[in-house]
C-alpha positions in Angstrom: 8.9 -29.6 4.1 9.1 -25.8 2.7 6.4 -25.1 5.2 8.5 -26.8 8.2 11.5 -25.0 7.3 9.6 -21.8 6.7 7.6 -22.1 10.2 11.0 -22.9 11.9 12.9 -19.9 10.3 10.1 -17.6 11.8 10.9 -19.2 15.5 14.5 -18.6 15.5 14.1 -15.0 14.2 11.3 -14.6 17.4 13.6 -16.0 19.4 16.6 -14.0 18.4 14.7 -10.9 18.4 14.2 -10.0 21.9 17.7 -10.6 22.2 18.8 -8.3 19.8 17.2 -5.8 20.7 18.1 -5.7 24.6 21.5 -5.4 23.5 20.6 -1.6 22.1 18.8 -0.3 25.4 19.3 3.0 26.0 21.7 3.4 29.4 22.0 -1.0 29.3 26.2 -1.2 29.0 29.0 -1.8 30.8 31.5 1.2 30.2 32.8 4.3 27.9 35.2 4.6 25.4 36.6 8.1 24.3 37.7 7.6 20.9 40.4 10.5 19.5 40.7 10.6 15.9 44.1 12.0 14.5 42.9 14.7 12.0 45.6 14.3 9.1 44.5 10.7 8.9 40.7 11.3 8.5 41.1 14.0 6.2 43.5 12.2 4.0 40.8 9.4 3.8 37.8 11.0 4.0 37.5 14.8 4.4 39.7 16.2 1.8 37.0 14.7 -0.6 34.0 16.8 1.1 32.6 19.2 -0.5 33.2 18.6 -4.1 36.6 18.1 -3.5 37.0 21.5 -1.4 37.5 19.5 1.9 35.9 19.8 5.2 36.6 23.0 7.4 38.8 20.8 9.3 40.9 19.9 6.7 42.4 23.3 6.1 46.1 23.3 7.1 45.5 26.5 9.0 43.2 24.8 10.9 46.6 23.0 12.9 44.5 20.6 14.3 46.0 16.9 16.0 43.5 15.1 17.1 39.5 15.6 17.6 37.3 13.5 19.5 35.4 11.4 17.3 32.9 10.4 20.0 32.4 9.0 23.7 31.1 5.5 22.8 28.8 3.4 25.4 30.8 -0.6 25.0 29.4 -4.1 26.2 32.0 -6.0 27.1 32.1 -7.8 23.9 30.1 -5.4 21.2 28.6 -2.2 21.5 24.9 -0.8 21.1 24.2 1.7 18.5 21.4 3.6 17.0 19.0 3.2 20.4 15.6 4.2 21.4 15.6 6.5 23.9 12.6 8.8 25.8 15.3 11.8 26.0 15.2 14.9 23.5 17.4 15.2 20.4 20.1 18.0 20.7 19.7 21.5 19.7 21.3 22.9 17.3 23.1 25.1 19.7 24.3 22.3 21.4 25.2 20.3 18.8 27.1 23.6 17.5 28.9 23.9 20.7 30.8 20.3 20.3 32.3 21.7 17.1 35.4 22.9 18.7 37.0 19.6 19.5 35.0 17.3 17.5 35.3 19.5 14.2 32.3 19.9 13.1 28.6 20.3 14.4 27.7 17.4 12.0 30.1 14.8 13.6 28.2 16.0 17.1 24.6 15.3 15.8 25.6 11.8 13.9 28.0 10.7 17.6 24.4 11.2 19.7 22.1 9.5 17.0 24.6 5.9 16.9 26.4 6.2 20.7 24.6 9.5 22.5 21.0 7.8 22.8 22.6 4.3 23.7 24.3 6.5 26.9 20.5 7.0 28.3 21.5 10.5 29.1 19.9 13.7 28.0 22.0 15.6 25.0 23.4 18.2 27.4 24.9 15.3 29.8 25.9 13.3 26.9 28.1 15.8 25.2 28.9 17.4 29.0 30.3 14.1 30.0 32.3 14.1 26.5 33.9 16.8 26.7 35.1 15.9 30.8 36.6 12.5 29.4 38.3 14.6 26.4 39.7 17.4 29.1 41.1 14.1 30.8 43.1 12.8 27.9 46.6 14.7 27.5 47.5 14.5 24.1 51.4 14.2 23.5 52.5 17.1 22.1 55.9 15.3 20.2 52.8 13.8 17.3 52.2 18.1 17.2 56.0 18.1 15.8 55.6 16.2 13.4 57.0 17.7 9.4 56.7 14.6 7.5 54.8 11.4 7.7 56.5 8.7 9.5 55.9 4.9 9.9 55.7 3.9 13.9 54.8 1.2 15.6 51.4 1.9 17.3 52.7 0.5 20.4 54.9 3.8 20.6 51.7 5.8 20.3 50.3 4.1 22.9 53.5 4.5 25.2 53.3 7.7 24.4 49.6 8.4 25.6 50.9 6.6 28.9 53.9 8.4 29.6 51.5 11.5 29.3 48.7 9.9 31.6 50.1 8.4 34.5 46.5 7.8 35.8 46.0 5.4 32.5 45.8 1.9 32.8 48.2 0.0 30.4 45.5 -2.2 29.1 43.2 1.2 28.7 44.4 2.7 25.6 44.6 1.0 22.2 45.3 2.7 18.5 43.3 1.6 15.6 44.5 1.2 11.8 42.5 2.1 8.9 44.7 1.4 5.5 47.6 0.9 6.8 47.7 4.9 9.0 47.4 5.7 11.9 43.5 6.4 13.1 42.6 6.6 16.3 43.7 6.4 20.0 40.7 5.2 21.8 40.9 5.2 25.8 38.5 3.6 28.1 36.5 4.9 31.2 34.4 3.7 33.7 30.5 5.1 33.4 31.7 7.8 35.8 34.8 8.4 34.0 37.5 6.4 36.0 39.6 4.3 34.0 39.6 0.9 33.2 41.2 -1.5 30.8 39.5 -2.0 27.5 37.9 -5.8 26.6 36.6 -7.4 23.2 38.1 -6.0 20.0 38.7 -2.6 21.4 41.8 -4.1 23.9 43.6 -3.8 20.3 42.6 -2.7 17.5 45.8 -2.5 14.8 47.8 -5.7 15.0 49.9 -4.2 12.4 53.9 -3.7 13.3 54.2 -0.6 11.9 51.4 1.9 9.9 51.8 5.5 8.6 51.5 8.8 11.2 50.7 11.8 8.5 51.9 15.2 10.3 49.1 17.5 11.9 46.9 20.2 9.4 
């Protein structure tokens, strides 16, 4: 019986196999999604603990940054692919470098083309090219810039708020994501050439909460 079980565990896991991996082909997707990520929030969470507690270079206050693009992410319609194999060239460091100044660091470049850059089946300089055009796209309301004390808000109104300030958004195209209980990120979806369209799967809305915490701008 072991054996049976054994030979019909190794059948499934063929079978699933192909499968599995057709869903991480490099340029094999169905559209884009520009994800911002509101500074304040990451650093509270994450960065202010970098470097033995000194904090990231984003993290300084006079830094005065809102929001950085986190990444330009290829989407299925249901899932996303990640870490793909792809015939096109890692980035230089130059390039990498040159991301830094809306995605924070050079780091956050090089990490964004390993998990979502390969999966776009473009070369680096296209990838991060095509990043940056969708980032120019996105107006960012400057009333969250105002901000002097952390407030709690409804991420509907940040969504509204994205809309008012891009006419040419769909209303099922933007959606705000929660990560305990703040505000994290404003994610906006394209076409592959950069038109918009609404968002599908989990990314049509990601925080279901009524209400989570905004942190101002550092």
């Amino acid at each position: 019986m072991r054996g049976v079980l054994t030979a019909a565990l190794a059948v499934a896991m063929a079978l699933s196999a192909p499968a599995a991996r057709a869903a991480d082909r490099a340029g094999e997707f169905d559209y884009y999604v520009a994800v911002l990520s509101w500074n304040a929030t990451w650093c509270a969470l994450e960065g202010d603990a970098w470097n033995d507690g000194r904090g990231a270079d984003q993290c300084d206050p006079s830094e005065d940054i809102g929001f950085v693009l986190h990444g330009l992410w290829p989407q299925h319609e249901r899932g996303y692919p990640e870490h793909c194999t792809t015939p096109k060239r890692d980035p230089r460091r130059s390039e990498s470098a040159a991301m830094a100044d809306i995605m924070g660091s050079a780091g956050l470049a090089w990490y964004q083309w390993k998990k979502h850059g390969r999966c776009s089946g473009l070369d680096p300089a296209e990838y991060f090219s095509l990043a940056r055009e969708a980032w120019e796209k996105i107006r960012r309301p400057a009333l969250l810039r105002k901000l002097t004390d952390p407030v709690k808000v409804d991420p509907a109104v940040i969504e509204d708020a994205f809309l008012k300030e891009n006419p040419w958004m769909r209303d099922t195209g933007v959606s705000v994501s929660c990560r305990d209980g703040m505000i994290y990120e404003v994610r906006v979806c394209f076409t592959k050439a950069l038109s918009p369209r609404a968002c599908s799967g989990r990314v049509a809305r990601e925080c279901r909460a009524p209400s989570a915490l905004l942190p101002p701008m550092r």
